[in-house]
C-alpha positions in Angstrom: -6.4 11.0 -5.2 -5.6 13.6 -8.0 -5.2 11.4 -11.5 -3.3 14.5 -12.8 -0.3 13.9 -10.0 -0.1 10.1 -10.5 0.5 8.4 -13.3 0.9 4.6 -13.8 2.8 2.2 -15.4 2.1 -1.1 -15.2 4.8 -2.4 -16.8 2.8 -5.8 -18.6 2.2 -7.3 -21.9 -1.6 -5.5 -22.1 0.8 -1.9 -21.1 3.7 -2.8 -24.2 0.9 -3.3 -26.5 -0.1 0.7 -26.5 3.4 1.5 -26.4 6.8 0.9 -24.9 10.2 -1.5 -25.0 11.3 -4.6 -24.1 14.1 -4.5 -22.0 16.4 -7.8 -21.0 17.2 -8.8 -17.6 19.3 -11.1 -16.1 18.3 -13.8 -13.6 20.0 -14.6 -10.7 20.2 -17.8 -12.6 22.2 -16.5 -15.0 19.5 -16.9 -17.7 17.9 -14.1 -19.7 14.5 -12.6 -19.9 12.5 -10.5 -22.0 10.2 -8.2 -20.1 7.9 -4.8 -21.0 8.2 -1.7 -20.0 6.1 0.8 -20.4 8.6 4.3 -20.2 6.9 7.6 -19.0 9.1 10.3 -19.1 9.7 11.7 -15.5 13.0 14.0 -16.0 13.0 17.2 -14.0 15.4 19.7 -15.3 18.1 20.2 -12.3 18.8 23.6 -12.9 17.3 26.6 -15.0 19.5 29.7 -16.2 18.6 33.5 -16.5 20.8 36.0 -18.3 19.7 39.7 -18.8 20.6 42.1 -21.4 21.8 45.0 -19.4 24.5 42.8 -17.6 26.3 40.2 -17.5 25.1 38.4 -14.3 24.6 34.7 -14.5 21.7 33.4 -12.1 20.8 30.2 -11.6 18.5 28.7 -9.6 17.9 25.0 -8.5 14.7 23.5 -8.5 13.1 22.6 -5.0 13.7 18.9 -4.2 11.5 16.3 -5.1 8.7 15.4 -2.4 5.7 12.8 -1.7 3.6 11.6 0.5 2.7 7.6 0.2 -0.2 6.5 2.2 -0.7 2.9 2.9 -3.7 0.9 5.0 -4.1 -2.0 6.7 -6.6 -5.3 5.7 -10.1 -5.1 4.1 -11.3 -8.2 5.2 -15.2 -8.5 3.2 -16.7 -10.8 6.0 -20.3 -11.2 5.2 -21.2 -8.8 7.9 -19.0 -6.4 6.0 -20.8 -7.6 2.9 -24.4 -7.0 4.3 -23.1 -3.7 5.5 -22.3 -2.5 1.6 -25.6 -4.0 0.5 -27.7 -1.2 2.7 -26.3 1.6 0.2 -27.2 0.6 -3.0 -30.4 -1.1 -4.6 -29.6 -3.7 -6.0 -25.8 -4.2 -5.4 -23.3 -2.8 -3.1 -21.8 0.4 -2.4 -18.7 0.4 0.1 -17.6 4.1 0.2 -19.8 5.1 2.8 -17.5 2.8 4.9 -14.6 5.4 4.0 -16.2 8.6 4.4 -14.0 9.8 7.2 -11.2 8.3 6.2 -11.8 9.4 2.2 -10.2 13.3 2.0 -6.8 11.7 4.1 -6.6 8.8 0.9 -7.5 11.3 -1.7 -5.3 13.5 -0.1 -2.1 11.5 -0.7 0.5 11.3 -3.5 0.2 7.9 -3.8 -2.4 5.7 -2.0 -1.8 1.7 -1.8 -4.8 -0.4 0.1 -4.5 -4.1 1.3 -7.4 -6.1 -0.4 -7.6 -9.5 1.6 -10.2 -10.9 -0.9 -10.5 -12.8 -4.5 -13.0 -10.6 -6.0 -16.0 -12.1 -8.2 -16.2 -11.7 -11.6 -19.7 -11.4 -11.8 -21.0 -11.2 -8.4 -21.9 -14.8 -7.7 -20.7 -17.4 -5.3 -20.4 -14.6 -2.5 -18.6 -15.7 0.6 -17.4 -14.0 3.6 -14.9 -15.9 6.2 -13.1 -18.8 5.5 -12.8 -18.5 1.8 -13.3 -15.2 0.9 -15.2 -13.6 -2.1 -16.4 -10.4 -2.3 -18.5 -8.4 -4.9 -16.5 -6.2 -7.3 -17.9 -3.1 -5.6 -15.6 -3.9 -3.0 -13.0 -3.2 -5.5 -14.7 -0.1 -7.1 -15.0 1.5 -3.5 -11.2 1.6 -3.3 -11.0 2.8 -6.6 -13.4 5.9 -5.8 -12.1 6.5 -2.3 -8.9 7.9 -3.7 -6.5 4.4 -3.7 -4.1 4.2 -6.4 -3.7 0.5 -6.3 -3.6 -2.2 -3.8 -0.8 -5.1 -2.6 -3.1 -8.5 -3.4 -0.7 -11.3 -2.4 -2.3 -12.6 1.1 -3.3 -16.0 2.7 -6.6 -15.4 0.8 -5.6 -14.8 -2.6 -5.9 -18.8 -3.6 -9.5 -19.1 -1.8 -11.2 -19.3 -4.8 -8.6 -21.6 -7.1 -6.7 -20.6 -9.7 -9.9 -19.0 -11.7 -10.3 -17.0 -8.5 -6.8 -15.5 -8.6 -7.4 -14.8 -12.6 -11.1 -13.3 -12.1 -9.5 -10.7 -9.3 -6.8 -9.7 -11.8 -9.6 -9.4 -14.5 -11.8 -6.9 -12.5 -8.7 -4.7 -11.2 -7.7 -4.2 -15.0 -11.1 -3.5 -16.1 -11.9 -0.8 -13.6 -8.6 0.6 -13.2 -7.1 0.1 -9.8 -3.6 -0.9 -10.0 -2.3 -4.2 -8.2 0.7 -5.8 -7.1 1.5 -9.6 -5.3 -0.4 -11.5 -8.3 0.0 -12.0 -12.0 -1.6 -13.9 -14.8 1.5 -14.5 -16.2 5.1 -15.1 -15.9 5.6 -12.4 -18.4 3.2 -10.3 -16.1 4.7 -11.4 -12.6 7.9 -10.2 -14.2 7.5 -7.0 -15.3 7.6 -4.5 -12.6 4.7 -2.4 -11.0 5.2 1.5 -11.4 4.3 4.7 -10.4 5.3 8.3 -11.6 4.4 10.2 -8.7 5.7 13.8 -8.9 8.2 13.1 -11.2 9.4 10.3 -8.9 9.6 6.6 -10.0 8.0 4.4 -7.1 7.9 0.7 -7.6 5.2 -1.9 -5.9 5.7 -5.3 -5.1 3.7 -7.7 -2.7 4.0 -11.0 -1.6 2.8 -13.5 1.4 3.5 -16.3 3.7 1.0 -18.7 3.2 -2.0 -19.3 0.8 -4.3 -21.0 4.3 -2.9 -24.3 2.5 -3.9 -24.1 -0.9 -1.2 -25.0 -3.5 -0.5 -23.2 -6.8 -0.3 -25.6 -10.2 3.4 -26.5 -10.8 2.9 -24.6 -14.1 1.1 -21.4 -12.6 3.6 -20.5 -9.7 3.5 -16.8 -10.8 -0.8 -16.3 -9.9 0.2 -15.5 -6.5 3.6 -14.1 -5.1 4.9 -16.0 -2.1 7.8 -14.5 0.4 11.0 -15.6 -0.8 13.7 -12.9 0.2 16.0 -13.0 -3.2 13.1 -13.4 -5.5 11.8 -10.2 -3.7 15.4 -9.1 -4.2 16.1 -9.6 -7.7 12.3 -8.2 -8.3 13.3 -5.0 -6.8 16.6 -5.0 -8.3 14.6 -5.4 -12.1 12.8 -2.1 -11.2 15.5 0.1 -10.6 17.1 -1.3 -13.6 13.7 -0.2 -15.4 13.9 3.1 -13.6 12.6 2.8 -10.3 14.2 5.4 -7.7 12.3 4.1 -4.5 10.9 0.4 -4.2 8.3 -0.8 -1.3 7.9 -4.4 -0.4 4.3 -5.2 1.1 4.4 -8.1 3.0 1.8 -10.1 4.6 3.4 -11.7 7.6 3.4 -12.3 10.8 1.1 -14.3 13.6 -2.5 -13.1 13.9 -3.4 -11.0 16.9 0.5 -10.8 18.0 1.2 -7.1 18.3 5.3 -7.9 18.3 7.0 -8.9 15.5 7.8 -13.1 15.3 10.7 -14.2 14.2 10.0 -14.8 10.8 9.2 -11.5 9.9 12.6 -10.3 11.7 14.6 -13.3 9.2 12.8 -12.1 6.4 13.6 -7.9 7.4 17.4 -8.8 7.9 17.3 -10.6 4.6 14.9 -7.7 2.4 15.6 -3.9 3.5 19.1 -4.0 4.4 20.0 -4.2 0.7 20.5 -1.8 -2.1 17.0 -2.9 -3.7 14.6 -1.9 -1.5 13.9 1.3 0.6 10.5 0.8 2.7 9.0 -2.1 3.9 5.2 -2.2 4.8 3.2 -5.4 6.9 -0.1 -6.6 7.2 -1.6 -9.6 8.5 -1.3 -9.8 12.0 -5.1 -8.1 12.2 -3.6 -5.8 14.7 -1.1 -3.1 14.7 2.3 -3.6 15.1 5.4 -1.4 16.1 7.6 1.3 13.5 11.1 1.0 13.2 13.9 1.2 11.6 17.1 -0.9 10.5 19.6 1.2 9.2 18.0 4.6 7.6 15.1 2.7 6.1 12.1 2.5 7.7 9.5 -0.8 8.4 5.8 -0.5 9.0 5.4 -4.0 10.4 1.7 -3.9 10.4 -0.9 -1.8 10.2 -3.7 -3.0 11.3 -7.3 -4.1 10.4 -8.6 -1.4 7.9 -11.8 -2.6 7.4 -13.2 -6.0 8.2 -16.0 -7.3 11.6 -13.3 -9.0 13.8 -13.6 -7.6 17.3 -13.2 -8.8 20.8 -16.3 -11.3 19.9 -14.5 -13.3 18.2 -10.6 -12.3 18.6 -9.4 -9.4 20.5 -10.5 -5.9 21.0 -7.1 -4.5 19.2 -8.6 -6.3 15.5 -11.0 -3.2 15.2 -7.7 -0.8 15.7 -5.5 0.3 12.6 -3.7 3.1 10.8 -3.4 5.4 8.2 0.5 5.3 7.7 2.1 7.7 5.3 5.0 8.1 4.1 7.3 11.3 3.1 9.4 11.3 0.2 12.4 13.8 0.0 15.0 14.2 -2.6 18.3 14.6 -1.3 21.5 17.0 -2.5 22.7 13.5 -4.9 19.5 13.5 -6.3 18.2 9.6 -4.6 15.0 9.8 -3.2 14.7 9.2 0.9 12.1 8.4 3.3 12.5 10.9 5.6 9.5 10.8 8.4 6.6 8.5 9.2 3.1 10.0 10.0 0.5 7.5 11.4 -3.3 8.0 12.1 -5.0 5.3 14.9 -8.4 3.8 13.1 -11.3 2.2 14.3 -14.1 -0.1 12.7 -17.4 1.2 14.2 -19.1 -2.2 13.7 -22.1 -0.8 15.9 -23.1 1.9 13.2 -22.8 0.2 10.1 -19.1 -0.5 9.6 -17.9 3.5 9.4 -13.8 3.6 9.3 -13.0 6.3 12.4 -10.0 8.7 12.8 -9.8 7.5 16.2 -9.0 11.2 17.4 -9.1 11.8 21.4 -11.6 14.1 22.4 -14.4 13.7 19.9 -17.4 15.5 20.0 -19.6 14.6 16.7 -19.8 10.9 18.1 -22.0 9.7 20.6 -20.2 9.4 24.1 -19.8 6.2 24.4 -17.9 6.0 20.8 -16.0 9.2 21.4 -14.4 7.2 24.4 -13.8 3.9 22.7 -12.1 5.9 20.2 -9.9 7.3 22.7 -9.3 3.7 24.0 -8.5 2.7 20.8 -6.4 5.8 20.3 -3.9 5.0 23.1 -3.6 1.2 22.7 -2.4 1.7 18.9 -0.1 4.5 20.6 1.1 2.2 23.2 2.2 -0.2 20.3 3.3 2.0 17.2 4.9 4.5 19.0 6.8 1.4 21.4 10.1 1.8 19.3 10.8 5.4 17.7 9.1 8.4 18.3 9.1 12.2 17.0 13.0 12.3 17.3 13.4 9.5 14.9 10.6 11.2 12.3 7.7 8.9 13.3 4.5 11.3 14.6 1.2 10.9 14.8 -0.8 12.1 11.8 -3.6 14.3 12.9 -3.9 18.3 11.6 -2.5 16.8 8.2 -4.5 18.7 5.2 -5.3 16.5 2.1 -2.8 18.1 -0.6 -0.4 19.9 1.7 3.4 19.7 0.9 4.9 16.6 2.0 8.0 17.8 3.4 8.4 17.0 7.4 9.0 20.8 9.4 12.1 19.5 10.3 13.0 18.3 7.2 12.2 22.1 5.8 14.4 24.2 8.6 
């Protein structure tokens, strides 16, 4: 998207040391810490006053309310097929973002895009894996970067493939190309701090955490490389960015049981214990490898999964759903006190068209510059993710399907505007 409508601040050590404060916080533990924050100033004036000369008629006029759109994907999973596929585009390397070309103007198009990356990245392009133990080539990165995403939730069952070294090389590359990341840290000063955004003058905060590491266990002294699910640390992380300014906070969670389109019972433990509180407002899942229903407890709404993004499971090896996904955004209003609300849920079906070089679909019925056969899988593909999404809530409760979005328009739901 548009760098001149989102500004970040990463609230770390490397962000303190071009300017910002310290602020202290207190631990549920009752002990004290310091942590940096990097302040952007976001204030919008909440009223504006016009006097004329030739009477003495006071107008004023309140600003429109604040709006955005977030848009958040599912997993991009860099199996070697995946891997090859990227390696076609560019001589010598990779490129990725021919991958994205559909799906590019919807994440540019955002106010705030946030990808899944389900992969330690290499450092320097060596020791290469696809599936068991993930690495992928930093292009893999640098096509999400110049697709249009933001930043990307890291913490999965993946992110400890590779060892400790592999967690620290995927922070390096992240911070030296630019894409913002939540759900790991290099450390406990950096886990700490909190991830934020300024996104039309709104204060958004990031955080993302997992299940399981497949196994793997963190050094004793290193617990902070990748964030695990623990419902009061998520908590009291939320809680430290609204103290640092944060006006809406979204927990990414990777959860759930792999091909199972409902929710297990973990994930519904872990829900009762995160989005009912004060602390955080949206909660989005990924995982599972397919999609799984919207809903909501209370007025806050859960995504809780979105699907394969981008990855070469498929009926072949798994089920014919792991090639589905979605586009799910988000809309932002202000309300009349001035707190920030989700108000709506759009969501677009995707499909991996593994048969012609791994190209991410808008899997939109009725198709007609795709061959047949694809124009009908997409359809297919369209109506299962319906069937699943859509199983809970529908246009009543503010969740719709997607399509006829323009990249850029105003965020604000019709309904929302009458």
């Amino acid at each position: 998207m548009s760098r001149r409508r989102v500004q970040l601040t990463l609230a770390c050590v490397i962000a303190f040391a071009v300017g910002g404060s310290v602020q202290v916080f207190s631990r549920n533990d009752g002990t004290d810490v310091e942590v940096a924050i990097e302040t952007t100033t976001t204030t919008t004036p909440m009223s504006t006053t016009t006097t004329t000369t030739t009477t003495t008629t006071t107008t004023t006029t309140l600003p429109p309310p604040r709006t955005a759109r977030l848009l958040f994907t599912g997993d991009l999973l860099p199996h070697g097929a995946v891997q090859r596929a990227g390696d076609v585009h560019a001589e010598p390397g990779w490129d990725f973002t021919p991958l994205f070309a559909e799906v590019k103007p919807l994440i540019e198009g955002a106010d705030l895009a946030i990808c899944h990356l389900e992969t330690p990245i290499s450092i320097d392009d060596t020791n290469l894996t696809g599936y068991p133990t993930f690495n992928a080539p930093r292009a893999f990165a640098e096509a999400a970067r110049d697709v249009g995403y933001d930043g990307c939730s890291l913490a999965s069952n993946h992110s400890f493939d590779r060892g400790a070294q592999g967690a620290i090389n995927t922070i390096t590359v992240m911070q030296e190309i630019g894409l913002a990341y939540a759900g790991q840290a290099a450390s406990e000063q950096e886990d700490l701090a909190p991830v934020l955004y300024t996104v039309n003058d709104i204060v958004i905060a990031h955080i993302s955490a997992t299940y399981s590491l497949n196994g793997f266990q963190m050094p004793a002294d290193r617990q902070f490389l990748v964030d695990l699910i623990d419902p009061e640390a998520i908590v009291e992380e939320a809680r430290i960015a609204k103290e640092a300014g944060a006006e809406f906070v979204v927990v990414s969670l990777h959860w759930g049981a792999e091909y199972r389109h409902e929710p297990i019972q973990s994930q519904i433990d872990w829900l009762d214990a995160i989005l009912p509180t004060d602390e955080v407002d949206l909660v989005i899942g990924h995982h599972a490898h397919v999609v799984q229903p919207v809903d909501k407890v209370g007025d806050e709404w859960v995504v809780f999964g979105i699907g394969n993004f981008l990855s070469n499971q498929s009926a072949n090896c798994c089920v014919a759903a792991s090639q589905d996904g979605m586009i799910a955004t988000i809309e932002l209003l202000e309300n009349d006190a001035g707190e920030i609300e989700a108000i709506g849920v759009h969501y677009i079906p995707t499909w991996v068209d593994r048969a012609d070089g791994y190209v991410i679909r808008i899997s939109e019925p009725g198709r007609t510059d795709v061959p047949e056969a694809t124009a009908t899988t997409l359809e297919t593909s369209y109506n299962r993710t319906l069937e699943v999404v859509s199983s809970r809530l529908g246009a009543a409760d503010g969740l719709t399907i997607g399509f006829g979005l323009e990249p850029g328009a105003s965020s604000v739901l019709p309904a929302a505007a009458e």
